[in-house]
C-alpha positions as a LaTeX table, in Angstrom:
\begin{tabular}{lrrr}
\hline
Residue & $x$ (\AA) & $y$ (\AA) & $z$ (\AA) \\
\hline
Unk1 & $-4.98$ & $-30.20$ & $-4.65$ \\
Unk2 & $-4.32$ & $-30.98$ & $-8.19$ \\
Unk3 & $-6.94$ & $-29.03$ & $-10.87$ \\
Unk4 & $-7.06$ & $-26.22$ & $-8.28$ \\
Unk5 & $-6.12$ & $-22.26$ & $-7.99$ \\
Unk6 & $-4.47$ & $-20.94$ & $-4.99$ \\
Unk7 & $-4.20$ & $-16.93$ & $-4.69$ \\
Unk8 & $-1.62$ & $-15.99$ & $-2.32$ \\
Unk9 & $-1.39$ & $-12.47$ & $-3.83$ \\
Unk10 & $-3.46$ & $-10.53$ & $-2.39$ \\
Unk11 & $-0.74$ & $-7.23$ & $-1.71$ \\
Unk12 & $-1.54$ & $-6.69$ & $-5.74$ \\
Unk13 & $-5.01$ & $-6.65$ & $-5.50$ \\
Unk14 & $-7.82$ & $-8.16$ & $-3.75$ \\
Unk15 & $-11.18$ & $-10.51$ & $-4.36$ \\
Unk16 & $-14.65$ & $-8.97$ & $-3.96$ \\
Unk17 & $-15.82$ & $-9.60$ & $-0.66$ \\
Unk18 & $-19.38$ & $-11.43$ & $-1.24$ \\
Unk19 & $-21.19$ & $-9.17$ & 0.91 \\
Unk20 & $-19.37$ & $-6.01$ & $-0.78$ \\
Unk21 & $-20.25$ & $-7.91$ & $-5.01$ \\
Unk22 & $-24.11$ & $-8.36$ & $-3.37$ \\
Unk23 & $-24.29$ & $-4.83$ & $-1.97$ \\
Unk24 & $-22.83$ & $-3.52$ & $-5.05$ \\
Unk25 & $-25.62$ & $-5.41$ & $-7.48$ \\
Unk26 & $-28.54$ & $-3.93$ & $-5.19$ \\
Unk27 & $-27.22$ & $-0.37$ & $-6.02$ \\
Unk28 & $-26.13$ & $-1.24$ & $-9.59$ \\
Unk29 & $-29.36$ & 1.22 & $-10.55$ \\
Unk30 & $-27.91$ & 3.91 & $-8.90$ \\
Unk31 & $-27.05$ & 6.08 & $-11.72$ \\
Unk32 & $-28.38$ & 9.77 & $-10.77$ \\
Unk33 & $-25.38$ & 12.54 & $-10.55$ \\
Unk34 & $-24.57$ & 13.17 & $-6.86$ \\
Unk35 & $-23.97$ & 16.51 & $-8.36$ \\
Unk36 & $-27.90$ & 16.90 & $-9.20$ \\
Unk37 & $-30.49$ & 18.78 & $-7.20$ \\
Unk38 & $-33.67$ & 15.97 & $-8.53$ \\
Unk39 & $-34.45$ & 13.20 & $-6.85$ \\
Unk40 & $-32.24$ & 10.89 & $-8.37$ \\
Unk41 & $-29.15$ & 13.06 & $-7.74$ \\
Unk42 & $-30.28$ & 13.44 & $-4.27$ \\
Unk43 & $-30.52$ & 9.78 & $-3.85$ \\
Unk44 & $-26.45$ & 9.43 & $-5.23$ \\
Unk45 & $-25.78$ & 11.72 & $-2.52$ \\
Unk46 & $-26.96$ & 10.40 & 0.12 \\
Unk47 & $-25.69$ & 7.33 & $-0.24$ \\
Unk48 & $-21.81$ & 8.48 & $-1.01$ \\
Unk49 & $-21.86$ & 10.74 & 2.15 \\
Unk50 & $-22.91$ & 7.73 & 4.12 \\
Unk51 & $-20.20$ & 5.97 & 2.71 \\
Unk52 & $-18.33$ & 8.82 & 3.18 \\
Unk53 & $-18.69$ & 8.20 & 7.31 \\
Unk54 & $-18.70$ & 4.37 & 7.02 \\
Unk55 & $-14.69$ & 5.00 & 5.62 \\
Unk56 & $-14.06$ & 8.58 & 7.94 \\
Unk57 & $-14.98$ & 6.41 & 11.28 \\
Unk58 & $-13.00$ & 3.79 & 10.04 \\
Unk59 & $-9.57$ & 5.46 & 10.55 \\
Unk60 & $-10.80$ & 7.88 & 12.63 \\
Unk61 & $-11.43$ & 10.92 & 10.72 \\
Unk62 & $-14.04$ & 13.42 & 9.99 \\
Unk63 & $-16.34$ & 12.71 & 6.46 \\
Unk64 & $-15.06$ & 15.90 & 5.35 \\
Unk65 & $-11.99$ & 14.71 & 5.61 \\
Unk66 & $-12.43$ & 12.46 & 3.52 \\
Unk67 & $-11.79$ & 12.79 & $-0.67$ \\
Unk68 & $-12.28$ & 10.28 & $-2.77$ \\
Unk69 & $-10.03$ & 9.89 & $-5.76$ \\
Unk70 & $-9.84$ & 6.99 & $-8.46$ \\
Unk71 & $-7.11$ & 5.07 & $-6.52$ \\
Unk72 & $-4.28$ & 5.08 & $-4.20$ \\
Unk73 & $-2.02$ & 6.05 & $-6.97$ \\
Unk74 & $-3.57$ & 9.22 & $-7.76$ \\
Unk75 & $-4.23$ & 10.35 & $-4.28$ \\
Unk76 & $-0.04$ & 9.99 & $-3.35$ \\
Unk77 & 0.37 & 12.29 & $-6.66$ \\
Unk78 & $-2.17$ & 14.76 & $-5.45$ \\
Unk79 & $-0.08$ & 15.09 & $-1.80$ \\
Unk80 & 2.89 & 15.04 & $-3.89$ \\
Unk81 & 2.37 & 18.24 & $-5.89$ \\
Unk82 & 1.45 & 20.17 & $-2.83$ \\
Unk83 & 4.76 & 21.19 & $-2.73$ \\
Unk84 & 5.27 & 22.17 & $-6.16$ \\
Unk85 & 2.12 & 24.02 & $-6.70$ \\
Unk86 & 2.20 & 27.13 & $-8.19$ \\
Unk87 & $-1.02$ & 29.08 & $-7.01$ \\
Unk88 & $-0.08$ & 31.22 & $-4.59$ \\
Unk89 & $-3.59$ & 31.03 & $-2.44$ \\
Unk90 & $-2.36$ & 26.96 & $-1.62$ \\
Unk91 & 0.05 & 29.18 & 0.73 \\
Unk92 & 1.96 & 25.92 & 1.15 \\
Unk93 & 5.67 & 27.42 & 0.63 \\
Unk94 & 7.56 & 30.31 & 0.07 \\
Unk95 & 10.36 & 28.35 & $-0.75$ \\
Unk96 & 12.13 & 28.36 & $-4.33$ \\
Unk97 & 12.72 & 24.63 & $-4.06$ \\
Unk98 & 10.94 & 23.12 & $-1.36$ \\
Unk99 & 12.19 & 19.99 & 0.37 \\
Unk100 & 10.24 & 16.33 & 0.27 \\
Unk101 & 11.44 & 13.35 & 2.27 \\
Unk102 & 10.46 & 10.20 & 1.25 \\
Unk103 & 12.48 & 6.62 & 2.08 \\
Unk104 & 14.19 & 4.61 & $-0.59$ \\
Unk105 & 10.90 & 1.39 & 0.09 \\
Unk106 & 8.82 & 3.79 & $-1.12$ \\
Unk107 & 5.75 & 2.44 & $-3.53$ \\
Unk108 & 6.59 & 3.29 & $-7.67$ \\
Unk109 & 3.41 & 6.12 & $-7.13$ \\
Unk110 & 5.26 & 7.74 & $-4.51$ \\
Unk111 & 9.20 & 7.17 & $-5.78$ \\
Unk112 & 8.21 & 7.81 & $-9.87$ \\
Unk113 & 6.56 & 10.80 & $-8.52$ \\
Unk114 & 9.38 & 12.30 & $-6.68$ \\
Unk115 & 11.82 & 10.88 & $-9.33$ \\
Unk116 & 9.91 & 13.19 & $-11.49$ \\
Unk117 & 9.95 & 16.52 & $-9.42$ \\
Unk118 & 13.33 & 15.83 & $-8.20$ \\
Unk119 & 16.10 & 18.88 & $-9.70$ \\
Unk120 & 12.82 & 20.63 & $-11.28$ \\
Unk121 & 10.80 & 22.08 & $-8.49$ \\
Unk122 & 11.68 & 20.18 & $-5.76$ \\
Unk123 & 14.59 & 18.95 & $-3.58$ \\
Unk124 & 14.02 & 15.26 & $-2.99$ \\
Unk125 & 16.20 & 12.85 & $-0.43$ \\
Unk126 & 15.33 & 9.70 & 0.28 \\
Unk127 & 16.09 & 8.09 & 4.05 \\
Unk128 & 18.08 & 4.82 & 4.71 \\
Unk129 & 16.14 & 1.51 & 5.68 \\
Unk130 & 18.19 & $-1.20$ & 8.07 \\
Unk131 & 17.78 & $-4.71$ & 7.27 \\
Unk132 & 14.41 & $-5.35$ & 8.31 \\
Unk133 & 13.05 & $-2.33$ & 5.86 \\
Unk134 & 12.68 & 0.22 & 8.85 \\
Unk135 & 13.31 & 3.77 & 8.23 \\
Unk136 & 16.64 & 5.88 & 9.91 \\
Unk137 & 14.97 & 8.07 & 12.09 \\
Unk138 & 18.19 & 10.14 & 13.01 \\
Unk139 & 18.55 & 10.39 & 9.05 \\
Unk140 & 15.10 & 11.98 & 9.13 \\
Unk141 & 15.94 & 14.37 & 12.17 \\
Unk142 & 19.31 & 15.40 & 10.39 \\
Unk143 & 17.48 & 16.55 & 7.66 \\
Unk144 & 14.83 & 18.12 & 9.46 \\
Unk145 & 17.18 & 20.17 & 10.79 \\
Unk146 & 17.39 & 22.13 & 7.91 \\
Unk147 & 14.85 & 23.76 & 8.03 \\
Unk148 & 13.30 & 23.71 & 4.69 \\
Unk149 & 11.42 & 20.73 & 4.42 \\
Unk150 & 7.56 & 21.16 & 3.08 \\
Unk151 & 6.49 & 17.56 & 3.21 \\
Unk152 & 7.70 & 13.81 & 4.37 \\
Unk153 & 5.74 & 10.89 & 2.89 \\
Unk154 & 6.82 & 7.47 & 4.68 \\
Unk155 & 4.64 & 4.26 & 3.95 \\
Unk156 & 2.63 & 2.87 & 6.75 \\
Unk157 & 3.04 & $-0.56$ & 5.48 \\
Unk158 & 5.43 & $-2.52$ & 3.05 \\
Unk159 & 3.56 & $-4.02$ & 0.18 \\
Unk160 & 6.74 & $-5.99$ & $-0.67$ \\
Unk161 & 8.24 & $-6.97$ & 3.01 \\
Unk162 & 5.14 & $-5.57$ & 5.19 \\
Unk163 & 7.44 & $-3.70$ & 7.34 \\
Unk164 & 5.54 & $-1.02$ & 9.62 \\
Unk165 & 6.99 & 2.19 & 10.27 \\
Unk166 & 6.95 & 3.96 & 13.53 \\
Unk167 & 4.58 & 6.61 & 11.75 \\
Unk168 & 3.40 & 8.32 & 15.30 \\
Unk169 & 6.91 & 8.79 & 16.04 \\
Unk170 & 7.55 & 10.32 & 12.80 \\
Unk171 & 4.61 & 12.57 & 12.14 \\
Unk172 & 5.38 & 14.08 & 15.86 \\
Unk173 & 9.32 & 14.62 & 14.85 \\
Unk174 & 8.24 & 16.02 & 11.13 \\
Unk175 & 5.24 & 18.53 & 13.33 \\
Unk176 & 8.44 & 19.56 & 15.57 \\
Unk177 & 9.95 & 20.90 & 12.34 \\
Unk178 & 7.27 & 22.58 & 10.84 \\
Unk179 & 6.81 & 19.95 & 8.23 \\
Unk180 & 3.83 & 18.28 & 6.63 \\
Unk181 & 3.09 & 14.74 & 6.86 \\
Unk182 & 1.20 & 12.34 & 4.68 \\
Unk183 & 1.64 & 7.85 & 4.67 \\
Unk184 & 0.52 & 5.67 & 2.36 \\
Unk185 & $-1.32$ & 3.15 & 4.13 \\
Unk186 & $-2.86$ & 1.21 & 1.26 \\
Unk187 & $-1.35$ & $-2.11$ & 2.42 \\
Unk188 & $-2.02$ & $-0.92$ & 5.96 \\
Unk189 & $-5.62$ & 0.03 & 5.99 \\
Unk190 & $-7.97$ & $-3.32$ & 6.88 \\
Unk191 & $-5.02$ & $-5.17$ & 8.13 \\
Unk192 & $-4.02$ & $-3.10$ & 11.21 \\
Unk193 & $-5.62$ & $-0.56$ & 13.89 \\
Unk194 & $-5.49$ & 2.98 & 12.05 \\
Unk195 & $-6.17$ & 6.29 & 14.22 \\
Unk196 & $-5.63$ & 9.34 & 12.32 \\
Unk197 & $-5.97$ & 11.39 & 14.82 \\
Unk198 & $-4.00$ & 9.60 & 17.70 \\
Unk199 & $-0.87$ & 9.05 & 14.92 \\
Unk200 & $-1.56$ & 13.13 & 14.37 \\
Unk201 & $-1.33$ & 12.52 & 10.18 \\
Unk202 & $-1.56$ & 15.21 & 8.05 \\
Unk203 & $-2.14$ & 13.27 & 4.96 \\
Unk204 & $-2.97$ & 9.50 & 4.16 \\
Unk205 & $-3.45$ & 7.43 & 1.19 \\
Unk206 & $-6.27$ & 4.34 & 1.23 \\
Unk207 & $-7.23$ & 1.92 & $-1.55$ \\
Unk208 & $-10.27$ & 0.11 & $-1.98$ \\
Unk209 & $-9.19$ & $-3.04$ & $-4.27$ \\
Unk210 & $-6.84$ & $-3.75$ & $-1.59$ \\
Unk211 & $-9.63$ & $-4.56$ & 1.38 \\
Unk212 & $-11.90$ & $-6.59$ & $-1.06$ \\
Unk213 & $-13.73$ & $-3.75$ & $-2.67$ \\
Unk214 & $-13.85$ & $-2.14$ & $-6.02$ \\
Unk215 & $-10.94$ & $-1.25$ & $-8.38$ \\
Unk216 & $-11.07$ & 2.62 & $-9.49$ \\
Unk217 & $-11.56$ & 4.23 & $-6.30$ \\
Unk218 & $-9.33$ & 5.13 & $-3.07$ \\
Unk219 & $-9.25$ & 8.25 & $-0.66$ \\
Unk220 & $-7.50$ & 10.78 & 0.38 \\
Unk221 & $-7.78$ & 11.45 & 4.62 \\
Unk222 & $-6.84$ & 15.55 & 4.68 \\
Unk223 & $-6.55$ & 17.07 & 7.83 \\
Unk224 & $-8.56$ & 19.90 & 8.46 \\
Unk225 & $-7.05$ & 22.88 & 8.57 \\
Unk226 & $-4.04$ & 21.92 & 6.26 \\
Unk227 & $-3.34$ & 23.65 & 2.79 \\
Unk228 & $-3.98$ & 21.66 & 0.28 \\
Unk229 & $-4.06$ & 22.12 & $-3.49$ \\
Unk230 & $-5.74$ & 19.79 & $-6.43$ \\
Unk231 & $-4.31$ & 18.43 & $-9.36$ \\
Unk232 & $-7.90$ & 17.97 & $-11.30$ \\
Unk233 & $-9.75$ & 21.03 & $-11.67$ \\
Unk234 & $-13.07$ & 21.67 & $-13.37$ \\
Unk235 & $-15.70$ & 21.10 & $-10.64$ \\
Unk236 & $-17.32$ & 21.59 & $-7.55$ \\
Unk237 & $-17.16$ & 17.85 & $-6.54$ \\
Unk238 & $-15.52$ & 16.86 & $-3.23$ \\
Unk239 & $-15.81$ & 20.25 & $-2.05$ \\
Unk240 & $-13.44$ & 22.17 & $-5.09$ \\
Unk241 & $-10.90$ & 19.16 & $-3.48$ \\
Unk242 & $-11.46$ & 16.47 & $-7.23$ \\
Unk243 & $-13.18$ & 17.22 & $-10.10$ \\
Unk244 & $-15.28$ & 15.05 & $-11.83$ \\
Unk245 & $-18.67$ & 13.05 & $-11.03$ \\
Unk246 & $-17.83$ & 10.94 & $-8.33$ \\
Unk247 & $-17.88$ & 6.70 & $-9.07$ \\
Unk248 & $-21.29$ & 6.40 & $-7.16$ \\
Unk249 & $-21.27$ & 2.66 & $-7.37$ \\
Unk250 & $-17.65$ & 2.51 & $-6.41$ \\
Unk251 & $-17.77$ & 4.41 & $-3.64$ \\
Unk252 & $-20.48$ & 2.44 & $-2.28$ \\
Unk253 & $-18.35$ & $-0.90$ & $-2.80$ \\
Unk254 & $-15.60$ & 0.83 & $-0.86$ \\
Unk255 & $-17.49$ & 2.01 & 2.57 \\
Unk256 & $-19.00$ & $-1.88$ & 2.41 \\
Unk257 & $-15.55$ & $-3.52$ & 2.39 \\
Unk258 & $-14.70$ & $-1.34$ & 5.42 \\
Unk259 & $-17.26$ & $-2.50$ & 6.82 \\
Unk260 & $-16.42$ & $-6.12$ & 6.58 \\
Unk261 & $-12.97$ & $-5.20$ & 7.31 \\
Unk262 & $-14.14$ & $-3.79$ & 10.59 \\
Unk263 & $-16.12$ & $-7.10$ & 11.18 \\
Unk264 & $-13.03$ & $-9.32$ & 10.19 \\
Unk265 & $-10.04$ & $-7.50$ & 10.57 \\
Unk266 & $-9.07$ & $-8.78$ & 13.87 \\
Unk267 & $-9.92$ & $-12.88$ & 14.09 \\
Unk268 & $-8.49$ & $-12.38$ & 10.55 \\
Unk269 & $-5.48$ & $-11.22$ & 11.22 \\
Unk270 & $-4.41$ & $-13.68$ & 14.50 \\
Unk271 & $-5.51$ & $-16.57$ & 11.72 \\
Unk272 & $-3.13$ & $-14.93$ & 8.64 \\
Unk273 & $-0.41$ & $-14.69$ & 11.32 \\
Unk274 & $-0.21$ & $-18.31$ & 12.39 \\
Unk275 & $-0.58$ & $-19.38$ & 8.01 \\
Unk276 & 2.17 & $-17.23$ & 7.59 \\
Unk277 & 4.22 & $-18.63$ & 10.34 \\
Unk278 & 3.32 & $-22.12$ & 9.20 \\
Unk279 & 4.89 & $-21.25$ & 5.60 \\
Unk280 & 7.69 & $-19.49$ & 6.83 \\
Unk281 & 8.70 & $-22.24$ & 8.86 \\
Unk282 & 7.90 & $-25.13$ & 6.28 \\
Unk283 & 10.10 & $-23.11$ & 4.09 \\
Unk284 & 13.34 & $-23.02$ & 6.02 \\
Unk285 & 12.50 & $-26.50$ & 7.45 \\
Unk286 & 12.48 & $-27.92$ & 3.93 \\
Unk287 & 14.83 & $-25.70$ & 2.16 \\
Unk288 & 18.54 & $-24.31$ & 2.89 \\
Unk289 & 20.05 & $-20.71$ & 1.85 \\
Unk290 & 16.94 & $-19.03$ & 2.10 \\
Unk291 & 16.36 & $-15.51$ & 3.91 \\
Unk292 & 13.17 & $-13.71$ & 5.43 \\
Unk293 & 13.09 & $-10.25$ & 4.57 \\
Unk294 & 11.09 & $-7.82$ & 6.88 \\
Unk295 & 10.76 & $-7.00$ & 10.21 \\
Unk296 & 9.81 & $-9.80$ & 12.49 \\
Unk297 & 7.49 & $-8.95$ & 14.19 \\
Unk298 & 6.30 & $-5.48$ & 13.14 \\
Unk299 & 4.94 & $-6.79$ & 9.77 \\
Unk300 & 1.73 & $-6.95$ & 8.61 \\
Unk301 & $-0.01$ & $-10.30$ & 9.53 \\
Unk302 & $-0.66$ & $-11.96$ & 5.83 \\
Unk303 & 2.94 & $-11.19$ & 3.90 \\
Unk304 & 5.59 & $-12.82$ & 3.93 \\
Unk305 & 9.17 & $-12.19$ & 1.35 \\
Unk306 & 11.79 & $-15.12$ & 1.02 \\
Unk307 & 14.57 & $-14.62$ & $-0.90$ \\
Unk308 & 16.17 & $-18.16$ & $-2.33$ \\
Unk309 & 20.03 & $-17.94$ & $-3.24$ \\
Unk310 & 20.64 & $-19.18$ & $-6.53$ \\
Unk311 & 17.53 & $-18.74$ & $-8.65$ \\
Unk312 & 15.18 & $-16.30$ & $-10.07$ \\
Unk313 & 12.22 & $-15.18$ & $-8.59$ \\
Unk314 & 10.64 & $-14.95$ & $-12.55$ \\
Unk315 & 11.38 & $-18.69$ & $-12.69$ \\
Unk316 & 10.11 & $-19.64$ & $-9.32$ \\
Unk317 & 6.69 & $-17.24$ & $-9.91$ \\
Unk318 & 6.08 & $-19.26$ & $-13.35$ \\
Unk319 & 6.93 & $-22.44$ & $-11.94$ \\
Unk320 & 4.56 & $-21.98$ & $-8.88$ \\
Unk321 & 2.15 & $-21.30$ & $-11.26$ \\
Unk322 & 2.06 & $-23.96$ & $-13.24$ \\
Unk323 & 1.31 & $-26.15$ & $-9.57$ \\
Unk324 & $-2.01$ & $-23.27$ & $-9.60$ \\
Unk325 & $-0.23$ & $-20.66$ & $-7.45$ \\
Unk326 & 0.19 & $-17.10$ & $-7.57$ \\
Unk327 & 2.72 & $-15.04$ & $-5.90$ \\
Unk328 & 4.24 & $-12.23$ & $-7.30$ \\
Unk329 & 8.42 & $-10.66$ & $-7.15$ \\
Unk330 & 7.61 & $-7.81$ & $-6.02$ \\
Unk331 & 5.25 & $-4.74$ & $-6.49$ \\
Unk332 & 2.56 & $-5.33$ & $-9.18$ \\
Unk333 & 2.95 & $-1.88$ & $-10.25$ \\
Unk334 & 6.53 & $-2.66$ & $-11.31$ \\
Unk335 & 5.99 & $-5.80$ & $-12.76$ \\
Unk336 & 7.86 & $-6.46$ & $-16.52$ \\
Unk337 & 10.93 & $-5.34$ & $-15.01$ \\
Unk338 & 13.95 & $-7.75$ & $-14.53$ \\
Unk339 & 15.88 & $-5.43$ & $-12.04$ \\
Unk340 & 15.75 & $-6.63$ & $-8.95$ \\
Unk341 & 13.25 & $-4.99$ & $-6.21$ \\
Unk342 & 14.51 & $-1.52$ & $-5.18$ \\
Unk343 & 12.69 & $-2.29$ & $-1.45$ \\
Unk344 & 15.00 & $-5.43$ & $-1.01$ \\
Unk345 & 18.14 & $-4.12$ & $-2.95$ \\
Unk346 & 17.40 & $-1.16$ & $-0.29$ \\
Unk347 & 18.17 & $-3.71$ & 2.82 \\
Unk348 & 20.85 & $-4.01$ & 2.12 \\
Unk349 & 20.46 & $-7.84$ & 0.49 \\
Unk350 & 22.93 & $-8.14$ & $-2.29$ \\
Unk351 & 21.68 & $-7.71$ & $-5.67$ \\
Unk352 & 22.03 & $-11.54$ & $-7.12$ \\
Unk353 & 19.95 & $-12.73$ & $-3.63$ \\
Unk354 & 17.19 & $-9.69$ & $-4.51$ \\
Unk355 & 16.48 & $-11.57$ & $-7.60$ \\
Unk356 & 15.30 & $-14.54$ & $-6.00$ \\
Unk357 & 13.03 & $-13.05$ & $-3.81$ \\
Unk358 & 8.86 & $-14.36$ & $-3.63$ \\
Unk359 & 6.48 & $-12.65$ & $-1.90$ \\
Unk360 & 3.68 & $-14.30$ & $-0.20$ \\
Unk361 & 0.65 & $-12.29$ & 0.54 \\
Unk362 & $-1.90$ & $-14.41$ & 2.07 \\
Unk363 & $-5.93$ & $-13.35$ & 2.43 \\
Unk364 & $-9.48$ & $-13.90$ & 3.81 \\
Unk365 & $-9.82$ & $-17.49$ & 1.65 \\
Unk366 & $-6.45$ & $-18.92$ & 2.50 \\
Unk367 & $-6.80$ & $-22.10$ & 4.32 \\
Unk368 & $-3.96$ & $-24.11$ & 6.35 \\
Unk369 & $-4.08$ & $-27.44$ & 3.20 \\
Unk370 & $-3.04$ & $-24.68$ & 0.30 \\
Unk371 & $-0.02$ & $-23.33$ & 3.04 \\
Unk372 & 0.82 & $-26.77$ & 3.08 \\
Unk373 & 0.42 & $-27.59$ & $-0.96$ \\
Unk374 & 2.66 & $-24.40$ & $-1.62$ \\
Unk375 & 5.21 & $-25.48$ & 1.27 \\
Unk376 & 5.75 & $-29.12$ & $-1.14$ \\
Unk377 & 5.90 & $-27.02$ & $-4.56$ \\
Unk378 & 8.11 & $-24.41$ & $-3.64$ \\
Unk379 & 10.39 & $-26.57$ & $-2.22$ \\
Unk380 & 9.91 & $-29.07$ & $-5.08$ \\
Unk381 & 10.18 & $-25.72$ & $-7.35$ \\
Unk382 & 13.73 & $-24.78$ & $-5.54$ \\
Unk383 & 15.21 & $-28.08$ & $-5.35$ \\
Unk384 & 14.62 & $-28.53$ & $-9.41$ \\
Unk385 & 15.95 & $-24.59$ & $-10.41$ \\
Unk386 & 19.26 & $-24.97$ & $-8.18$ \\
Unk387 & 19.78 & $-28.05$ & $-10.36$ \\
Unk388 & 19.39 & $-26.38$ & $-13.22$ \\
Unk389 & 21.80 & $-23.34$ & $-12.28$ \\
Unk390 & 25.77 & $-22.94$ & $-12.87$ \\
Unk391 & 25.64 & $-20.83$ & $-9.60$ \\
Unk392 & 27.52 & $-21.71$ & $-6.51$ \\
Unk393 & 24.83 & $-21.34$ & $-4.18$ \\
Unk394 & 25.75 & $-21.27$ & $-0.20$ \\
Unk395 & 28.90 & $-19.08$ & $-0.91$ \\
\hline
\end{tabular}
C-alpha cells in the first residue's frame, strides 16, 4: 500500500460523510438569521428545527430538548457551572459548596473544568476505575451518601480505551440521592444504541465532527423539567438556553450525519468489531509484551488501546506515520503533552507502560488490507524501537 494514507483516528475527529459534504453544499445559500421574522429568516428556521428532530429522535429526546452549542466541549462546561451558578432563580442549590462527581477517565473538557472549580465553588471527587477503565460504583454510592451532591458527570464512552459505563445503573443510583446527572457521550453517540429516556439522563453531551459531520457544532440533550442555567447570555436563541445566531449550515450538517448514522450504525459496527479483532489479534500474534487496555467486551466497536513495554508511544505515532498511518497517544485535546495518559495511568498500568500506549480508532472507510498493512508496520515499528532502547523490556 505504499504512496497511500490510512486514517485510523477517527476518536479525534471524523471525515465528512459524502452525503452530509453534498447536503451541506445544497444549503450553502442558506444565510437568513433563524432569528428573523422575513422570509429568509423563516426559511433558517425551519430547517434548524427539523434538524432539531432529526438529532432529538435520534437519542430519544424531545426537539426542545435539544440545545445546540458550538461543540461538545462547551456543552460539558455549560452542565458544569450549573452547580456553581450564582443566580438565585437557576434554584439548583442551596448549598455553600456544592458537590460534583466525576471519575478520574474523564475527557480534559470535563476534568480541566472541574480542576478549575475544585476548592473555589465547588467540592470535586473523582471515582476509582478497575483495570478495564470501569467506574467503582460502591465509591459512587459512598459518596452519595452524603448527601450533598448537586451533580455526577460519568462518560458514556472512553475516547482513549472505549470503555462503556453502566450509565442506567448510575443515573438511577445518582436519582435515589437527589442528584443530577449528565454523560458525555460524544464518542458514544453514532456508535451505540442511545435512549435518553430509558437510561433516565438528566444531561448529555453530543458532537457532530465525531459522526462525520461538521466541526463547530454539538448539543446539549436537557431534560425537561430540570434547572438549568447558561453560561452565554445576550439572546433569545435556543429558547434564553445559548446566545448567539445559531450555525445554520452547521446544524444542518449535524441532523444529516445522524441520519447516516442511523442508516449505518449497526452493519457498521458488527464490521468495525471483527477489523478491530483482526488487529488486536495480529498484534499479540506478531508481537510480545504488549497489553490491551479496556474492557473486553463492553467497548465501543472501532477502538482499540495497546500499550507496548519498552517504547514510546510519540515514537511509535511518528514512525507509523511515516508508513502513511495515523493513530494518536491518547486524547487529541491533550496532545503536546509528554505525561503519560491520565485514563491509562488511572488503570492502574504503571506509568513507564502508559507511555507506550497507541490507540486505534477505526471508521466507516477502514477496509480489512490497511488492518493488515498496519498489523506489518507496527510490528516492524516495535521490533526496530526495542532495538534501539537501553530498557529491559519483559521485566
Amino acid at each position: 500500500m505504499s504512496g497511500e494514507r490510512i486514517y485510523l483516528d477517527h476518536n479525534a475527529t471524523t471525515p465528512l460523510h459524502p452525503e452530509v459534504k453534498k447536503y451541506m453544499i445544497e444549503n450553502m445559500d442558506l444565510f437568513g438569521n433563524p432569528s428573523s421574522m422575513h422570509s429568509f429568516g423563516r426559511e433558517a428556521r425551519q430547517k434548524i428545527e427539523e434538524s432539531r428532530k432529526i438529532i432529538s429522535d435520534f437519542i430519544g429526546a424531545q426537539p426542545e430538548e435539544i440545545v445546540f452549542m458550538g461543540s461538545g466541549s462547551e456543552a460539558n462546561n455549560t452542565v458544569l457551572s450549573l452547580s456553581t451558578c450564582p443566580l438565585k432563580s437557576c434554584n439548583v442549590s442551596g448549598l455553600y459548596k456544592p458537590r460534583i462527581i466525576t471519575s478520574k477517565i474523564e475527557h480534559p473538557a470535563v476534568i480541566e473544568t472541574v480542576k478549575c472549580i475544585a476548592g473555589k465553588t465547588a467540592d470535586v471527587q473523582y471515582l476509582d476505575v478497575d483495570e478495564y477503565g470501569k467506574v467503582d460504583i460502591d465509591q459512587l454510592e459512598n459518596l452519595l451518601s452524603e448527601n450533598q451532591t448537586v451533580l455526577v458527570s460519568i462518560m458514556m464512552a472512553n475516547n482513549e480505551i472505549g470503555t462503556i459505563q453502566d450509565i442506567k445503573r448510575i443515573a438511577k443510583i445518582v436519582h435515589k440521592h437527589n442528584g443530577l446527572f449528565h454523560t458525555d457521550a460524544v464518542q458514544a453517540t453514532g456508535k451505540i444504541p442511545i435512549d435518553v429516556k430509558d437510561l433516565d439522563i438528566d444531561f448529555l453531551t453530543i458532537s457532530a465532527h465525531k459522526i462525520y459531520g461538521p466541526k463547530g457544532i454539538g448539543a446539549l440533550y436537557i431534560k425537561n423539567g430540570v434547572p438549568f442555567c447558561p453560561i452565554i447570555y445576550g439572546g433569545h436563541q435556543e429558547k434564553g438556553r445559548r446566545a448567539g445566531t445559531e450555525n445554520s449550515l452547521s446544524i444542518l450538517g449535524f441532523s444529516k450525519a445522524v441520519e447516516m448514522r442511523k442508516n449505518e450504525m449497526e452493519e457498521e459496527g458488527k464490521r468495525l468489531l471483527k477489523l478491530k479483532n483482526r488487529l488486536k489479534s495480529g498484534i499479540i500474534k506478531n508481537l510480545d509484551y504488549v497489553k490491551v487496555i479496556g474492557h473486553p467486551e463492553d467497548c465501543i466497536p472501532g477502538t482499540l488501546n495497546i500499550s507496548f513495554e519498552g517504547v514510546e508511544g510519540e515514537a511509535i505515532l511518528l514512525y507509523l506515520d511515516f508508513d502513511g498511518i495515523a493513530v494518536s497517544t491518547g486524547s487529541a485535546c491533550a496532545s503536546g503533552s509528554l505525561d503519560p495518559s491520565h485514563v491509562i495511568l488511572a488503570t492502574g498500568l504503571e506509568k513507564e507502560f502508559a507511555h507506550g500506549s497507541i490507540r486505534f480508532s477505526l471508521g466507516r472507510d477502514t477496509t480489512s488490507e490497511e488492518i493488515d498493512y498496519t498489523i506489518e508496520s507496527i510490528t516492524k515499528t516495535i521490533n526496530r524501537l526495542r532495538k534501539m532502547t537501553t530498557r529491559k523490556i519483559g521485566r
